[in-house]
C-alpha positions in Angstrom: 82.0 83.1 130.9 84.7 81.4 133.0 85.8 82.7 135.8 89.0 83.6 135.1 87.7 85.4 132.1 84.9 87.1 133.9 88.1 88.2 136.4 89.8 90.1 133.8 86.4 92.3 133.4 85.7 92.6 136.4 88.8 94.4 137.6 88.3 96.4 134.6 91.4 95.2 132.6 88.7 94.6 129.5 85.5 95.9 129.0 82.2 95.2 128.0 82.0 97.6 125.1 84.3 95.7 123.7 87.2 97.7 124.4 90.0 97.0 126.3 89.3 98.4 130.1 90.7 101.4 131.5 93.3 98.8 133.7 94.4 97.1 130.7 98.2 96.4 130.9 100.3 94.0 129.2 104.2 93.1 129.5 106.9 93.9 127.0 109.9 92.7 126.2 113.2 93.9 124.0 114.9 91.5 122.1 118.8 92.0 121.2 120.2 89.2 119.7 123.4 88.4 117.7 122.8 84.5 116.1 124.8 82.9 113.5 124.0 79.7 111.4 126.5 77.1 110.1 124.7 75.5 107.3 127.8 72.5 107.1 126.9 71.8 110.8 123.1 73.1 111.6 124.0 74.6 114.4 122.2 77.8 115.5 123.9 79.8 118.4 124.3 83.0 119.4 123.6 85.3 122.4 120.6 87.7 123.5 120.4 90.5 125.6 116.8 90.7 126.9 114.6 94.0 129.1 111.5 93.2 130.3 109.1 95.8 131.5 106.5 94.3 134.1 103.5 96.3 133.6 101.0 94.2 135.3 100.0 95.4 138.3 101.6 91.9 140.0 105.0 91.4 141.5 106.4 88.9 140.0 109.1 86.2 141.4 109.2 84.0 138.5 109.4 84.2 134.6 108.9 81.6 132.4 110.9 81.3 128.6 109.8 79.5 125.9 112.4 77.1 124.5 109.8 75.9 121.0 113.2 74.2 119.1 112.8 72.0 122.4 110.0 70.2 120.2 112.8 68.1 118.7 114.7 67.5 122.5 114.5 63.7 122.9 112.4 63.9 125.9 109.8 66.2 125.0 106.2 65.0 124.7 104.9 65.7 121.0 101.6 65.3 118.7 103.5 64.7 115.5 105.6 62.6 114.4 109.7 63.5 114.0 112.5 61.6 112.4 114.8 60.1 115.0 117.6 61.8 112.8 116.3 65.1 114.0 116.1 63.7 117.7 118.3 65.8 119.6 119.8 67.4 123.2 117.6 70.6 123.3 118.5 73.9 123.3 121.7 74.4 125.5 121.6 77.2 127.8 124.8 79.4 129.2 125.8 82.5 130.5 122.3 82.9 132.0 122.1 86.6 133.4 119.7 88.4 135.2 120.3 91.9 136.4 123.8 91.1 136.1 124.1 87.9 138.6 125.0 84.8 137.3 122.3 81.8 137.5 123.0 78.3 138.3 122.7 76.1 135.8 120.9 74.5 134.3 117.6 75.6 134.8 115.1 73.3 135.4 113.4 72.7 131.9 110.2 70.8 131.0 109.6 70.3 127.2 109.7 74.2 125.7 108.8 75.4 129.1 111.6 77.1 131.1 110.5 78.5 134.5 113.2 80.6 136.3 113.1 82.1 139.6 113.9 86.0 139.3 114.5 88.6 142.2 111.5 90.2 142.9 109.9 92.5 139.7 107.8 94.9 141.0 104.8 96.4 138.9 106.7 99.1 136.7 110.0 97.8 137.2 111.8 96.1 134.5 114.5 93.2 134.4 117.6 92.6 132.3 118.4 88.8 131.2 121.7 87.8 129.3 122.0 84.1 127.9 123.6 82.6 125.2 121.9 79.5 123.5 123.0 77.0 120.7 120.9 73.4 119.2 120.9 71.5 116.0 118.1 73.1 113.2 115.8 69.9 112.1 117.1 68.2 109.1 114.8 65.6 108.1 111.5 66.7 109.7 110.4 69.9 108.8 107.6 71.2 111.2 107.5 75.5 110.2 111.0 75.4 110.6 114.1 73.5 109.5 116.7 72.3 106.4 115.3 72.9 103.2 117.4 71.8 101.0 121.2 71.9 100.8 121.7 76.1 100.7 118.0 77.0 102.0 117.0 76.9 105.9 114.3 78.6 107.7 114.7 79.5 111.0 112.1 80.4 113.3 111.1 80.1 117.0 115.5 79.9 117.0 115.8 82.1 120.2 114.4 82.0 123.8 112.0 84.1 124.8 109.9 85.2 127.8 106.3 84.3 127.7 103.1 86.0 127.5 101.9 87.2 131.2 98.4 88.3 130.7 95.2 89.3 132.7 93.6 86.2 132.2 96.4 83.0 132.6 99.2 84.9 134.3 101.8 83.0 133.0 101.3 80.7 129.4 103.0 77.7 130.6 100.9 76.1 127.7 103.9 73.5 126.3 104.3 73.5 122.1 103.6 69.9 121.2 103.6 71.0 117.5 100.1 70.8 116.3 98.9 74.3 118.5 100.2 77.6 117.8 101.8 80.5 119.2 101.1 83.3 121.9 103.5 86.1 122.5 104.0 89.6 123.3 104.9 92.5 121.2 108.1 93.1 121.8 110.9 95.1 119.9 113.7 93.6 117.8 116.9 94.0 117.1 119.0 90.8 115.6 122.3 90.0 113.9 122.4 87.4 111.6 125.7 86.1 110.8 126.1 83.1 107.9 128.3 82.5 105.3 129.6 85.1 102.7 128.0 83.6 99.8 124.1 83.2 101.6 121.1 85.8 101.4 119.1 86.9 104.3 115.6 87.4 104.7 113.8 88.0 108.1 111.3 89.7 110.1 111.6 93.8 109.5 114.1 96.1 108.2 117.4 95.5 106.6 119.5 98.2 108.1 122.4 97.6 106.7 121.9 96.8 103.1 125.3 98.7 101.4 126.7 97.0 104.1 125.7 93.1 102.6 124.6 93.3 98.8 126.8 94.9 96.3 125.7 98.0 94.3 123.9 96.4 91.2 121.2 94.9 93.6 120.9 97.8 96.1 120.0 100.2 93.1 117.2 96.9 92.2 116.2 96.7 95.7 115.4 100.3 95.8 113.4 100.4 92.2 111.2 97.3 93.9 110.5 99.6 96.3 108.8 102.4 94.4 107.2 100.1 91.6 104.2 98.1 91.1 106.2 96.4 88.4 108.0 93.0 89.0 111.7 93.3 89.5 114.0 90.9 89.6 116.5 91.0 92.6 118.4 87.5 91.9 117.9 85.6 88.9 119.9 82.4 88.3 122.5 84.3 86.1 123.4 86.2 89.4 123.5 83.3 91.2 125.7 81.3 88.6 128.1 84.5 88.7 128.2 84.7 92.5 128.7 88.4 93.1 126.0 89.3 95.0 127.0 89.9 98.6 129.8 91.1 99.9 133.0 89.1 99.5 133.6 87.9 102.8 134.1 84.5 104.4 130.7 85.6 106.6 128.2 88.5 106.2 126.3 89.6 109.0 122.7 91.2 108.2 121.3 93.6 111.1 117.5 93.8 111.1 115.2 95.9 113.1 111.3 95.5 114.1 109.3 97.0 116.6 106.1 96.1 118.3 106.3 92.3 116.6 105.1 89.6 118.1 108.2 87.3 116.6 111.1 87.3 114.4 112.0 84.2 111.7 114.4 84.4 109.4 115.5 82.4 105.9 118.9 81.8 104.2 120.0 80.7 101.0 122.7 80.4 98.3 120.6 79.4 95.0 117.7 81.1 95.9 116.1 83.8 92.8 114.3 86.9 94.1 111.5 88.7 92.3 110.1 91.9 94.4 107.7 94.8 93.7 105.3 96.8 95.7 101.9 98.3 96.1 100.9 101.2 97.7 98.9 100.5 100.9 97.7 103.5 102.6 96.1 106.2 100.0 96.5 109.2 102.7 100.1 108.6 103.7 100.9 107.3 100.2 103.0 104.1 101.9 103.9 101.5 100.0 104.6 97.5 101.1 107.3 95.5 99.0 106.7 92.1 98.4 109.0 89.7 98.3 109.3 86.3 96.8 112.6 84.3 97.3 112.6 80.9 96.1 114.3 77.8 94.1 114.1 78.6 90.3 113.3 74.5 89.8 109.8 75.3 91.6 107.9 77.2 88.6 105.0 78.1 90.5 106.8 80.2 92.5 107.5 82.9 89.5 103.5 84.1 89.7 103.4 83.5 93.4 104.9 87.4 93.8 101.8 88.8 91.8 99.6 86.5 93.9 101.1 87.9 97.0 100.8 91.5 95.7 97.4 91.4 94.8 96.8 90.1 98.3 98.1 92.8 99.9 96.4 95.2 97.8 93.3 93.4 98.3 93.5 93.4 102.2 94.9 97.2 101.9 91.7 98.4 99.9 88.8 95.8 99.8 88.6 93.4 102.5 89.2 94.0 105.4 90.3 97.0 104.1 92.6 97.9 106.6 96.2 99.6 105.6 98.8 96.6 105.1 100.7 97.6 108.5 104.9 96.5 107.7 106.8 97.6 105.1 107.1 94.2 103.5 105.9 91.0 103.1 108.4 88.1 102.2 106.8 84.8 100.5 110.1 82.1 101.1 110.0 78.2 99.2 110.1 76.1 101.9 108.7 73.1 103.0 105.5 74.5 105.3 102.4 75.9 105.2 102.8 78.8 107.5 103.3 82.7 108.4 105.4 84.5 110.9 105.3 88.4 110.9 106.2 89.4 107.4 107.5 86.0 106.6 105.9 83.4 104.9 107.4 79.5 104.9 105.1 78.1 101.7 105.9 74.9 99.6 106.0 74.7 96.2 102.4 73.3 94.4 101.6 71.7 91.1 98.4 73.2 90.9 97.3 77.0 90.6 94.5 77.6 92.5 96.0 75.8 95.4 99.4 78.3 94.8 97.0 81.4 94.9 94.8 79.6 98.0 98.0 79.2 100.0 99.7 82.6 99.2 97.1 84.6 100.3 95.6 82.9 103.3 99.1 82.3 104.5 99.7 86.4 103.7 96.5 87.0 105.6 97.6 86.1 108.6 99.6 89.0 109.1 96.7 90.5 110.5 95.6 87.9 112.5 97.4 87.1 114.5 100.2 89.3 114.1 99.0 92.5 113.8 95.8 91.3 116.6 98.5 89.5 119.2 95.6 86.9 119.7 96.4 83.5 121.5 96.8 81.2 118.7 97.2 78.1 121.0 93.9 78.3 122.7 91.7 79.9 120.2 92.9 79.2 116.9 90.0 80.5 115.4 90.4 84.0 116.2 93.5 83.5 113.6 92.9 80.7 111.2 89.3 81.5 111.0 90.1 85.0 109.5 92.9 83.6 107.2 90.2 80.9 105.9 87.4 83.5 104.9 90.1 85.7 103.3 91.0 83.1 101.3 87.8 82.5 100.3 87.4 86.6 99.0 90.7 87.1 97.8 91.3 84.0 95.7 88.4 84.9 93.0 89.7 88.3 92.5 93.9 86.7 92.0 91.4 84.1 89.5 87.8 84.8 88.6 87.8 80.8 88.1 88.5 79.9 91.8 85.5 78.8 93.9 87.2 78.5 97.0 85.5 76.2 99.4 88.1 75.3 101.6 87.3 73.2 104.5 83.7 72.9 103.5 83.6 69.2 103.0 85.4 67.9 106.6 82.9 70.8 108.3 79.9 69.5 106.5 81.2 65.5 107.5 81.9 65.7 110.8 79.4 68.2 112.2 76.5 67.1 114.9 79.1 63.9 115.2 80.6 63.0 118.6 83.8 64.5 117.7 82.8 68.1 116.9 83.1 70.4 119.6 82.3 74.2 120.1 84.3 76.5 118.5 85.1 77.9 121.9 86.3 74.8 123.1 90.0 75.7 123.8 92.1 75.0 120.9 94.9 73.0 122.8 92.4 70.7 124.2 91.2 69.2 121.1 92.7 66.8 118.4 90.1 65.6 115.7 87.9 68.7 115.7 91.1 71.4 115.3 91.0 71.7 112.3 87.2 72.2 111.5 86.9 74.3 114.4 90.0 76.5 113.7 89.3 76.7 109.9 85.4 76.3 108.3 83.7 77.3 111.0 84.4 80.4 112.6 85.3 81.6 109.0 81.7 80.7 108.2 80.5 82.5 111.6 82.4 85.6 110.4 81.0 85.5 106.6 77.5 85.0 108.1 77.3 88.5 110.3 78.8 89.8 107.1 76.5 88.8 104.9 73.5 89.5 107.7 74.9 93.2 108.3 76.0 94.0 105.1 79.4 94.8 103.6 79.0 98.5 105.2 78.2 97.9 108.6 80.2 94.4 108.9 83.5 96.1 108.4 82.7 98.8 110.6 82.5 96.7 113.1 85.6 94.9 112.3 87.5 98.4 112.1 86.1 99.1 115.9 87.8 95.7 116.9 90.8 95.9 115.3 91.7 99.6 116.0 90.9 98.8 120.1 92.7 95.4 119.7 96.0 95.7 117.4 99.2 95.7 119.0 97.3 94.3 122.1 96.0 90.8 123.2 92.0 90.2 122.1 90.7 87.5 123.5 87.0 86.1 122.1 84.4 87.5 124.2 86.3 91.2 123.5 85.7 90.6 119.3 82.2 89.3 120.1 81.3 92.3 122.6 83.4 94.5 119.8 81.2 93.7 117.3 77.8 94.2 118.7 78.8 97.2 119.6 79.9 99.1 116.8 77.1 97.7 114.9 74.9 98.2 117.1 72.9 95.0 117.0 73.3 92.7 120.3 74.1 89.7 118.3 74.6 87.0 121.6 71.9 85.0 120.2 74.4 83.9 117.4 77.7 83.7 119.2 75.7 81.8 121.2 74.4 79.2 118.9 77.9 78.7 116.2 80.6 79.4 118.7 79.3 78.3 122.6 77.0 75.4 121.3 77.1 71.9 120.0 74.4 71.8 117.4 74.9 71.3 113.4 73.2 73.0 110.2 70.8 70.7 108.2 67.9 73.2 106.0 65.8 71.0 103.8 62.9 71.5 101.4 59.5 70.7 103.1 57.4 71.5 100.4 57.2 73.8 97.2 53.8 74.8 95.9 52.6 77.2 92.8 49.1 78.9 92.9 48.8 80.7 89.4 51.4 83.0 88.8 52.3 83.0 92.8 55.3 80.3 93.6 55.7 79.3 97.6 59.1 77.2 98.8 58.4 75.8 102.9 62.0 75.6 104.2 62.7 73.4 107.5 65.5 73.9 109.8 66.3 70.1 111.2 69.2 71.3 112.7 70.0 73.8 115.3 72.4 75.8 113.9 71.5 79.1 112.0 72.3 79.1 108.5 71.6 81.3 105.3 69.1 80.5 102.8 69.8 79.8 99.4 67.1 79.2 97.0 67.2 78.2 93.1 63.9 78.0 91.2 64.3 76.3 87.8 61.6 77.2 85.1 60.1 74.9 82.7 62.0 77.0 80.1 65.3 76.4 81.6 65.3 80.1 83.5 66.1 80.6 87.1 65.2 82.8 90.1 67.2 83.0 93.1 66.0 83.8 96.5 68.7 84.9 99.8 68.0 85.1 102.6 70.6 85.9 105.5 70.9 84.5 109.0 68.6 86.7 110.5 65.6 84.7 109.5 66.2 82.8 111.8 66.6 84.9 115.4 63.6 84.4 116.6 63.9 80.6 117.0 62.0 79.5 114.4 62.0 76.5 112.9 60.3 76.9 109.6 60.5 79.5 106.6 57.9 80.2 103.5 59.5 81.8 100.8 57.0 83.4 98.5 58.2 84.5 94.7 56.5 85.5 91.4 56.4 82.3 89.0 55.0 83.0 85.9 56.1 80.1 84.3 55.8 76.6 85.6 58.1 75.7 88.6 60.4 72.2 87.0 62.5 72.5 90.4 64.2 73.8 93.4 67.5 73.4 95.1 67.8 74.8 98.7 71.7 75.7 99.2 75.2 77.2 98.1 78.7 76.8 98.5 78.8 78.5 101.9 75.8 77.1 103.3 77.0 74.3 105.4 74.6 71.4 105.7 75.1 67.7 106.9 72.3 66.1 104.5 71.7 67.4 101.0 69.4 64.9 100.1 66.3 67.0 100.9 68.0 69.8 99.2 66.3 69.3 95.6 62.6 69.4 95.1 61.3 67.6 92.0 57.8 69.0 90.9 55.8 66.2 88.9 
């Protein structure tokens, strides 16, 4: 454990139960923002009125802000590639406020880090900041955020915001480069988004001021979305042709609300169709989630990606993980990404089904983790992606019994054992080759293998204890890990230990495979050193078959080698070791041939 880490537990801010420590504290922030978006210019500006509580037990004499549109600043260092057309100034900062005094500008800024010096902040006292920001939304180069087309932007990451302070880092002066993720604090919203009359809004939480926006017709279809498991149709394209929807004003300005977020994005558009229906997500208190799709009528997928997205959240609600779908909607909106932000999804449009029903609900997914978990998505992407990849891999199959999902199996099973894989604990932001096998395949395989080893039952129990000490709070790896041996009540270290913490790769392979009478024998060999299921099909002479599991927990002891006795009455014609979850870097001694 490293030191900083071991710090936290030791001051008793996290526990070894698993459970946060009786000194856990973390910081929270209120967010009041009034933005407005000029889709002829792209300029994004408004003003925010910030209180931040200090609840660490520190006095702080600094605060650092987050400036992520900064990724497209001219200066800024960057792992991706942008379009110079998108090359721009930066965020521009005025007014900047704190408790009332005016700071000199500018502050000093370094890529999306802002650091700025505060009056003291004593532990339980809490700050007020006032700042108005404006910059230029990405046209060309669309990185989770950005034009489009010409009458659809998403906006996310638009505002400035205080940075995570936490037991462990202090400060997460960690810059945004583009590749990593996010980490921030729950924090309550309340923002006004102001764009032209003739544009819809969709954003992070509630509309409170619907009458105020849409005329009556879609107000009465809003609500009937809201109570149905039916598909209703918000916006079609004759709406939009007619152009009556919203109020008939040069600008509209929608007022949203969320609490205890850990961000807010929101999307606009003129020609977009919306489709919206809902499922009920909590049988006791009989809530119900609406799910939203808004999107370009020319992308057809996008008409079954709202069923796709509802089954998904019924799926998570009631079968895995089986935890209540916590916001009151979910919004799927065509973009140009691949990504979620709390109840927002940016998703482009695909050709192909399976990859439309993949996306939709591994993106939709997310909003547990690591929304709903507040993990730390830019060192331990993992803790997130890892989750969204083995949910994908359920929930597909029951959206389309056809699917096999086997998402990231092939670059796992490639570059594993190979100087460029890394430990899945290796910190997220420090790696380039092995991100996305470590962030993706490979926890989601750790996770599906103490599933499979405890049983459905016991697994999610587990999973239950973590998330109800962790949501709304900041988990970091060794509190899921210490979480989960203890509400099962196996000590499972000799696991973490080998997938996450170790280099090492899976390779099983057939030794030998003998029949005496009626009595069949299969001799499996671990060459590898990480512990992976066994999966055994016997072929019959007669073309039958007889399958043999076996979970991880063969192998805890340390053992090396495995004889897998089974009842062959008829003669054994052959026998393949492996499944589509069984990672393995050769497969040639994976099929046994009897002569």
């Amino acid at each position: 454990m490293p030191v900083n880490i071991k710090k936290a537990y030791d001051k008793n801010s996290r526990a070894y139960s698993g459970a946060p420590g009786n000194k856990y504290w973390q910081n929270k922030a209120g967010y009041d923002i009034q933005v407005a978006f000029d889709p002829v210019t792209n300029k994004v500006s408004g003003a925010e009125q910030i209180v931040y509580v200090n609840n660490s037990p520190d006095t702080l004499r600094d605060v650092n802000f987050k400036l992520f549109p900064n990724l497209f600043q001219k200066e800024t260092i960057r792992s991706m590639t942008i379009s110079a057309d998108d090359l721009n100034d930066g965020v521009a900062i005025k007014n900047l406020r704190v408790n009332g005094t005016e700071k000199v500008l500018p502050p000093r800024i370094m890529g999306t880090n802002m650091p700025l010096s505060v009056p003291e902040l004593y532990p339980g006292d809490s700050m007020h900041i006032d700042l108005n920001f404006s910059y230029i939304l990405n046209e060309n180069t669309h990185i989770r955020t950005g034009s489009i087309d010409t009458g659809a932007y998403f906006m996310a990451y638009f505002f400035p915001r205080i940075a995570v302070y936490d037991d462990i880092n202090g400060w997460d002066r960690i810059p945004y480069t583009g590749a990593q993720e996010f980490y921030n604090d729950f924090s309550n919203f309340r923002v006004a988004i102001t764009v032209p009359g003739n544009y819809q809004v969709w954003a992070t939480g509630d509309l409170k001021n619907t009458a105020e926006v849409y005329n009556d017709k879609y107000l009465q279809r809003i609500a009937a979305a809201e109570k149905s498991n039916d598909i209703i149709t918000v916006i079609d394209s004759t709406d939009i042709r007619a152009g009556n929807i919203t109020k008939n004003n040069a600008t509209n300005t929608w007022r949203f609300e969320a609490a205890n977020v850990t961000d807010f994005a929101f999307a606009c558009s003129n020609h977009y169709m919306w489709n919206a229906t809902s499922v009920e997500v909590d049988a006791a208190t009989k809530r119900r989630t609406r799910v939203d799709v808004a999107f370009n009528a020319a992308h057809a997928d996008f008409f079954d990606v709202v069923r796709y997205a509802r089954i998904t959240v019924d799926k998570m609600s009631h079968y895995f993980p089986k935890w209540p779908f916590p916001y009151n909607h979910e919004t799927v909106f065509d973009g140009l990404d691949q990504m979620e932000y709390p109840m927002m999804v940016n998703d482009n449009p695909l050709a192909d089904k399976a990859q439309a029903i993949e996306l939709t609900d591994h993106e939709v997914f997310h909003t547990l983790f690591p929304f709903y978990m507040g993990t730390n998505e830019t060192m331990y992407a993992w803790m997130d992606e890892g989750w969204a990849t083995i949910g994908e891999w359920i929930i597909s199959p029951l959206i389309d019994s056809v699917i096999v999902d086997d998402y990231g199996m092939l670059p796992y099973n490639t570059i594993a054992g190979k100087l460029q894989d890394l430990p899945i604990m290796t910190p997220s932001n420090q790696i380039t080759e092995a991100y996305m096998t470590n962030s993706y395949p490979k926890p989601a395989l750790g996770y599906l293998y103490v599933k499979d080893m405890l049983g459905d039952s016991l697994f999610l129990k587990a999973l239950h204890y973590y998330m109800a000490q962790w949501n709304g709070k900041h988990p970091q790896p060794y509190d899921f890990f210490y979480c989960m041996n203890t509400a099962s009540g196996k000590n499972m270290d000799w696991f973490w230990k080998s997938w996450f913490f170790d280099n090492g790769y899976p390779d099983l392979g057939i030794a030998q495979v003998t029949q005496n009478g009626k009595q069949g024998k299969v001799d499996i060999i671990s060459k590898g050193t990480k512990p992976v299921p066994v999966d055994v099909t016997i072929l019959f002479d007669d073309n039958s078959t007889f399958k043999i599991h076996k979970s991880i927990a063969c192998w805890e002891k340390g053992n090396k080698t495995l004889s897998l006795a089974f009842p062959s009455p008829k003669k054994i014609k052959k026998v393949t070791l492996g499944s589509t979850w069984v990672a393995d870097i050769n497969k040639a001694d994976n099929v046994y041939e009897v002569k």
